[in-house]
C-alpha positions as CSV (number, residue, x, y, z in Angstrom):
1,X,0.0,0.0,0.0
2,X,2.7,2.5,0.6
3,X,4.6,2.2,-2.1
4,X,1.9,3.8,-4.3
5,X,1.8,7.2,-1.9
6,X,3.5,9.6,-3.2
7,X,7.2,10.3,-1.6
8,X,8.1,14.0,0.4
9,X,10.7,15.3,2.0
10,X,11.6,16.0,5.5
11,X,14.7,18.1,5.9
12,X,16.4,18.7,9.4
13,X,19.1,21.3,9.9
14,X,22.4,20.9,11.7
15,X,23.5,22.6,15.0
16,X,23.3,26.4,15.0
17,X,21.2,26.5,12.2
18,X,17.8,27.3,11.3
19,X,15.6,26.0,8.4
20,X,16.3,28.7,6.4
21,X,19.7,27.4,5.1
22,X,18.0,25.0,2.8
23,X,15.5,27.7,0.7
24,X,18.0,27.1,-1.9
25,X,17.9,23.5,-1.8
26,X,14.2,23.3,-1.2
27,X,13.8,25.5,-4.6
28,X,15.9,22.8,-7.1
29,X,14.3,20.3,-5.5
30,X,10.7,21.7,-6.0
31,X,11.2,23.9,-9.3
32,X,13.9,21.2,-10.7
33,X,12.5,17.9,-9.7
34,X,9.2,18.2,-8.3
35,X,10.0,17.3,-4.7
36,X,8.1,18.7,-2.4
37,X,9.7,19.1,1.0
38,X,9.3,20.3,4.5
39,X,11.7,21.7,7.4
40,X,11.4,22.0,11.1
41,X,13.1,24.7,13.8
42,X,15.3,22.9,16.2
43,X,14.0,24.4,20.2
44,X,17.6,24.1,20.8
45,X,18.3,26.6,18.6
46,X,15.9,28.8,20.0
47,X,18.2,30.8,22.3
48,X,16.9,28.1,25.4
49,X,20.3,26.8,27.2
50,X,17.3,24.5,28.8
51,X,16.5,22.8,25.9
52,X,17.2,19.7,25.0
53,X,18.2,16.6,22.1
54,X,15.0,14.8,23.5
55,X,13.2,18.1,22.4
56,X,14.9,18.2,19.1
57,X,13.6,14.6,18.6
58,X,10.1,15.2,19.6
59,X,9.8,17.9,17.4
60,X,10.9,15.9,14.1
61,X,8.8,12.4,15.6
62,X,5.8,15.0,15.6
63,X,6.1,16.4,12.1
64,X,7.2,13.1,11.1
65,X,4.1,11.3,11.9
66,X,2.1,14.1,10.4
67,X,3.6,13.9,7.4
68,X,3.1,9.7,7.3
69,X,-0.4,10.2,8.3
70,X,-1.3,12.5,5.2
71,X,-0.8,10.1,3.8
72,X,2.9,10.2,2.2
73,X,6.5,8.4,2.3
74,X,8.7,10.2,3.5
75,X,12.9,10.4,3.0
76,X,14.5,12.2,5.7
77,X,17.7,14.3,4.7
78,X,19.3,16.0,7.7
79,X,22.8,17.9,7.8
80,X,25.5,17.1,10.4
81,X,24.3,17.0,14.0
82,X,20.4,16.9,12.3
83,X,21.5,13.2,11.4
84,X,21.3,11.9,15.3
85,X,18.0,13.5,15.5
86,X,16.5,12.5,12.3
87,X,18.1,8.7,13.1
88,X,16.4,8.5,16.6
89,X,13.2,10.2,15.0
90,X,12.6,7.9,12.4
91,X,12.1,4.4,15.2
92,X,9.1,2.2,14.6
93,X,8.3,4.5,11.1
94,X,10.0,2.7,8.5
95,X,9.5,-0.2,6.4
96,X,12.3,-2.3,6.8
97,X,11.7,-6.1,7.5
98,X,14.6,-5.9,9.7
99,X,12.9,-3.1,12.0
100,X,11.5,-3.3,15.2
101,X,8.3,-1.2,13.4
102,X,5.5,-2.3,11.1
103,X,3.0,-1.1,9.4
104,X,0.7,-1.8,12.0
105,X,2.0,0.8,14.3
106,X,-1.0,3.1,15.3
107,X,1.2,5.8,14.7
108,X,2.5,5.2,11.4
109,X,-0.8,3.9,9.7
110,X,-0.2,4.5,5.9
111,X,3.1,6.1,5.1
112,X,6.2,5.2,6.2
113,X,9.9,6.6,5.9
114,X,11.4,4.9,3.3
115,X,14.9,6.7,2.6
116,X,17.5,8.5,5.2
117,X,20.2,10.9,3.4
118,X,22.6,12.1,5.6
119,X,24.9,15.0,4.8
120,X,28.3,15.4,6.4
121,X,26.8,13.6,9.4
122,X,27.5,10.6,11.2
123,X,26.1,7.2,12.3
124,X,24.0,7.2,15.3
125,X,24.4,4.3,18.0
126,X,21.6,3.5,20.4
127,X,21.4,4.6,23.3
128,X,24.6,7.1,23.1
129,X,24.0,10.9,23.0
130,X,26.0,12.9,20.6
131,X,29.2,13.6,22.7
132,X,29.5,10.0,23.8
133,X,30.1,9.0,20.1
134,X,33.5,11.3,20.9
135,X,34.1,9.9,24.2
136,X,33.1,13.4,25.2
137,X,35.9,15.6,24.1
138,X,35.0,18.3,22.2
139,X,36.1,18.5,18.5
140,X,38.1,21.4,17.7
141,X,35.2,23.5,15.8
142,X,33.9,24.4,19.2
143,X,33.6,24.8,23.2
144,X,30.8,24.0,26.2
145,X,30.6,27.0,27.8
146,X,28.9,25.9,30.9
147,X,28.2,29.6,32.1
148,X,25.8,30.5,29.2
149,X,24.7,26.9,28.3
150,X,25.5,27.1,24.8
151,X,28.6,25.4,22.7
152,X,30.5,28.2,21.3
153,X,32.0,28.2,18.0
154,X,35.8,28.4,17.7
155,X,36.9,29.5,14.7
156,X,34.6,31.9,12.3
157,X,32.2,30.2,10.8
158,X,32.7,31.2,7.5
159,X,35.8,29.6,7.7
160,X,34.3,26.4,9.5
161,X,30.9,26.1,7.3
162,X,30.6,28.3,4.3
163,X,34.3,28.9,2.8
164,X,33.3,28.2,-0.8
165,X,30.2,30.2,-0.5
166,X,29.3,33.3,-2.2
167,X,30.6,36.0,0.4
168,X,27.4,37.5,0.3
169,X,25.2,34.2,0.8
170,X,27.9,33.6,3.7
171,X,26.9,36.7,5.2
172,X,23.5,36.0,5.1
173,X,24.3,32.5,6.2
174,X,25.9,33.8,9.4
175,X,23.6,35.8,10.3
176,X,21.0,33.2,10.4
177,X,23.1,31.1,12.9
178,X,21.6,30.9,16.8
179,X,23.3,30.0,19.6
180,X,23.4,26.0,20.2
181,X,22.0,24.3,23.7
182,X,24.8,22.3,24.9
183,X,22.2,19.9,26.3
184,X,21.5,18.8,23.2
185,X,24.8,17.3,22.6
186,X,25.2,15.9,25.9
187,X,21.7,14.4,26.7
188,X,19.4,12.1,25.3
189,X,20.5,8.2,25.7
190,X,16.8,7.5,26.3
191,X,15.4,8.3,22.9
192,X,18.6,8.2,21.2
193,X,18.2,5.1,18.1
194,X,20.2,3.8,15.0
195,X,17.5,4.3,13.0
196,X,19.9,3.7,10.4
197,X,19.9,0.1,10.5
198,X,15.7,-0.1,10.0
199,X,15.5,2.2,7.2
200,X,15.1,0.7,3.8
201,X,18.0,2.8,2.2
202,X,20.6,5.2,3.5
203,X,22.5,7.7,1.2
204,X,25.6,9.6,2.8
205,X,26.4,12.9,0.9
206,X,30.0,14.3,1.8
207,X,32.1,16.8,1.5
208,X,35.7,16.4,0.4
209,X,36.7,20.1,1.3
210,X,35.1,19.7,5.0
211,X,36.7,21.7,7.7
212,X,34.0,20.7,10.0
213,X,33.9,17.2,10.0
214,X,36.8,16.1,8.1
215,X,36.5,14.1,4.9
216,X,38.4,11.2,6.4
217,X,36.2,11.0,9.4
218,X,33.3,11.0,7.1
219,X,34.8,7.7,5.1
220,X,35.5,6.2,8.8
221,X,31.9,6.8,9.2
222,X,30.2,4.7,6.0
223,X,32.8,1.8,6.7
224,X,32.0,1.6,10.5
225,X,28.2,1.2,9.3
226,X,28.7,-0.7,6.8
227,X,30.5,-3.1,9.3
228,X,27.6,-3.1,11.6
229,X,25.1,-4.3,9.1
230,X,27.3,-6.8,7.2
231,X,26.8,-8.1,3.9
232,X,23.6,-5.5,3.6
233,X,25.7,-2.2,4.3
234,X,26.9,-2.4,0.9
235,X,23.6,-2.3,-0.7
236,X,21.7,-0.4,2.1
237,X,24.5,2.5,2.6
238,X,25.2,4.1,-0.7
239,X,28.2,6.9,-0.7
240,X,28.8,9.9,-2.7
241,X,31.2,12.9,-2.5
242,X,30.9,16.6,-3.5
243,X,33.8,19.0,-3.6
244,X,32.6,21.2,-1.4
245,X,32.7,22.5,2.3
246,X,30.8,21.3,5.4
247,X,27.3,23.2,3.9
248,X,26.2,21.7,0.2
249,X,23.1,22.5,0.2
250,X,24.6,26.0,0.0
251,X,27.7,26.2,-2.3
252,X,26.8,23.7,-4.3
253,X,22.6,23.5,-4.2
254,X,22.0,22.9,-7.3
255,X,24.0,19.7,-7.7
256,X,23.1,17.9,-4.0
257,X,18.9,18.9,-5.4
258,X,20.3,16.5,-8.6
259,X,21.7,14.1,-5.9
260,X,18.7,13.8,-3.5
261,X,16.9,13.3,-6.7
262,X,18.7,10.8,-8.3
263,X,18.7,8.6,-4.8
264,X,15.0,9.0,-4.3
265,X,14.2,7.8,-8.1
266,X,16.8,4.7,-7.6
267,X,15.4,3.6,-4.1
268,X,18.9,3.8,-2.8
269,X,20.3,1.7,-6.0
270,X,23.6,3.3,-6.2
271,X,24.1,5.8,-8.8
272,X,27.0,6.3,-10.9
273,X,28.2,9.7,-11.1
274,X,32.0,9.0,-12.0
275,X,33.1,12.9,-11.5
276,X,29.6,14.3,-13.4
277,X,29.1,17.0,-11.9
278,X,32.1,17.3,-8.9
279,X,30.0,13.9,-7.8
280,X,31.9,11.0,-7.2
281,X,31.8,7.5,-5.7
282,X,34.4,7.2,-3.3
283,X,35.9,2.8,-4.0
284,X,39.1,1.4,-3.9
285,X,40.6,0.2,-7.6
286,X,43.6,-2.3,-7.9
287,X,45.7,0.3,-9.7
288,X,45.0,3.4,-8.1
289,X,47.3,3.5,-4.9
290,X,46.3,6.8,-4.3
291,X,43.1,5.6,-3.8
292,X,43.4,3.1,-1.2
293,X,45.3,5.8,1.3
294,X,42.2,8.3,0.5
295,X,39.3,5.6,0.5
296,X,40.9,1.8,1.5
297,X,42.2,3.4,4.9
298,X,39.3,5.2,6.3
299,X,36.7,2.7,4.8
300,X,38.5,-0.4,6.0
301,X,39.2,1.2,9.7
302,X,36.1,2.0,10.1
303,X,34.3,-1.6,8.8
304,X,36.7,-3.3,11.5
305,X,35.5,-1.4,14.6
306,X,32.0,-1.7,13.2
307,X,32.9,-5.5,13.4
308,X,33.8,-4.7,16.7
309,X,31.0,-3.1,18.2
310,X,28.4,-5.8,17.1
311,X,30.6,-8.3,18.8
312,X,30.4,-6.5,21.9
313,X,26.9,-5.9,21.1
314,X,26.3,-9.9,21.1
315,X,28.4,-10.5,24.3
316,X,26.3,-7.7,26.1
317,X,23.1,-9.5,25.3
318,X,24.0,-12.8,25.7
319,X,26.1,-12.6,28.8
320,X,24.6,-9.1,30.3
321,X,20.7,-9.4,29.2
C-alpha cells in the first residue's frame, strides 16, 4: 500500500542552524525535480540553554508522523548534528523487515519513511548521545561553555561552514546562525536510536573540502556502518562525494537537489556519477594507490570497529541481558 503514496521530503538542519539554510535546496528540488519538502526549527536553537536533544527529537517524531499520516512516504535528509536527530526520529516508522516497526503501528498507519540521506553527518548508536560518540571531548570546531549553556563556535564560521560560498550568501548564512544548547549534545541516551539500520536505504552525501567534520572522518563513518550491518551495508548504505565544504546544500545546491533526486528515483540503488558533476563515488581500484590511502584506509578502519562493536553488542546481550 505505501509504495503507491506519493514520496516528500523531511529536511532537518544541523547545529546552530535554522531551516532557512535550505530555501535554496528546497527551490531545485521543488522547481527542478518536483520534490516537495518540508523543514522543522530545532527548540535548541531557539536561544533556550534549557532545551534539549530529547526536544529536538520530539519535534521531528511529531512532524514526522504528520507527514506519514497525510498520507505520504517520506525520505528524511538532515545535515551534520540533524543526522542523530532524524536517526532517533525515524524508530518504529520505517519499512524495513529488519525493523522493530510495522505497518501496524498506530502511529505510522499509511506512510512510512522509506529513505535517510545524511549529509556530512554521522552514524548514530543507540542509546549514546551525541558527545558519547567522541568519548566526550569536544572537536576542535567548538567549546561548552557551561556559564551560558551554549557550545560556542571556535573559529569563524565562514571559515568552518561556508568557505566556498558566495561572500554575500555567507553573510547571510551567518547571520542566520543561533546560539546552540549544549544539552542537546550531551543528553538524550533515552530516545537516542540507530534508526539507520531499519530504514530501507541510506545515502551519505559528503564533503571532500570539510573543515567541520573532516573528509576522512566521514569515510571512517560509512565503513564503521557498513561493518555493523554486514553483507547488507553495501547495498543499504550508498556513498557519494561533492567537492565542497561542510554546507552543500549551499555552495553547491543545485548539484546535492540533482543528488537527492537521483537517490530518491533509484530507491537507494547506487548511482553512478564518476566525476559528473564534482560527484563521485568514493571505492578502492587495484591500480589506483592513491586511492586506497584516500578511501581503502578510512573505509576499512572503520568496517573493523564496526565488526567490533556488534561483537560487543552480542556478548552484552548474551552474557549481560
Amino acid at each position: 500500500m505505501s509504495e503507491a503514496l506519493e514520496t516528500t521530503l523531511l529536511l532537518i538542519p544541523g547545529a546552530w542552524h535554522l531551516p532557512s539554510c535550505y530555501e535554496t535546496l528546497i527551490t531545485h528540488l521543488k522547481t527542478t525535480h518536483n520534490l516537495s519538502s518540508t523543514t522543522i526549527t530545532f527548540p535548541t536553537t531557539s536561544g533556550d540553554p534549557n532545551a534539549t536533544f530529547s526536544d529536538d527529537y520530539n519535534t521531528a517524531r511529531t512532524t514526522l508522523i504528520s507527514l506519514l499520516a497525510s498520507p505520504k512516504n517520506v525520505v528524511v535528509i538532515a545535515h551534520s548534528y540533524g543526522g542523530m536527530v532524524a536517526s532517533s526520529a525515524i524508530k518504529n516508522l520505517t519499512s524495513s523487515p529488519s525493523s522493530s516497526s510495522s505497518s501496524n503501528d498506530p502511529q505510522n498507519p499509511k506512510g512510512s519513511v522509506t529513505g535517510l540521506i545524511l549529509i556530512t553527518s554521522g552514524f548514530t548508536l543507540t542509546g549514546l548521545t551525541f558527545m558519547d560518540h567522541t568519548f566526550n571531548i569536544p572537536p576542535p570546531a567548538w567549546r561548552p561553555n557551561p556559564q551560558t549553556g551554549f557550545a560556542d563556535l571556535a573559529l569563524p564560521p565562514t571559515h568552518l561552514f561556508y568557505h566556498d560560498v558566495p561572500p554575500v550568501d555567507a553573510a547571510r548564512a551567518v547571520a542566520q546562525l543561533r546560539p546552540q544548547s549544549l544539552k542537546a549534545l550531551y543528553e538524550g541516551r533515552d530516545v537516542a536510536y540507530a534508526g539507520w539500520r531499519d530504514v530501507p536505504w541510506c545515502l551519505y552525501v559528503g564533503a571532500s573540502d570539510d573543515r567541520a567534520l573532516p573528509v576522512f572522518v566521514q569515510r571512517f563513518s560509512v565503513g564503521f556502518a557498513r561493518g555493523v550491518l554486514g553483507r547488507a551495508g553495501r547495498g543499504r548504505i550508498a556513498h557519494v562525494e561533492m567537492e565542497t565544504s561542510h554546507s552543500p546544500f549551499l555552495s553547491q545546491a543545485e548539484v546535492l537537489a540533482c543528488v537527492v533526486a537521483k537517490a530518491v528515483e533509484a530507491g537507494g540503488k547506487e548511482v553512478e556519477w564518476d566525476g559528473e558533476k564534482g560527484v563521485s563515488v568514493p571505492r578502492v581500484r587495484l591500480g589506483m594507490v592513491a586511492g586506497w590511502w584516500r578511501f581503502g584506509v578510512p573505509l576499512v578502519l572503520g568496517y573493523l570497529i564496526g565488526k567490533v562493536v556488534v561483537v560487543c553488542q552480542w556478548f552484552r546481550r548474551v552474557f549481560w541481558g
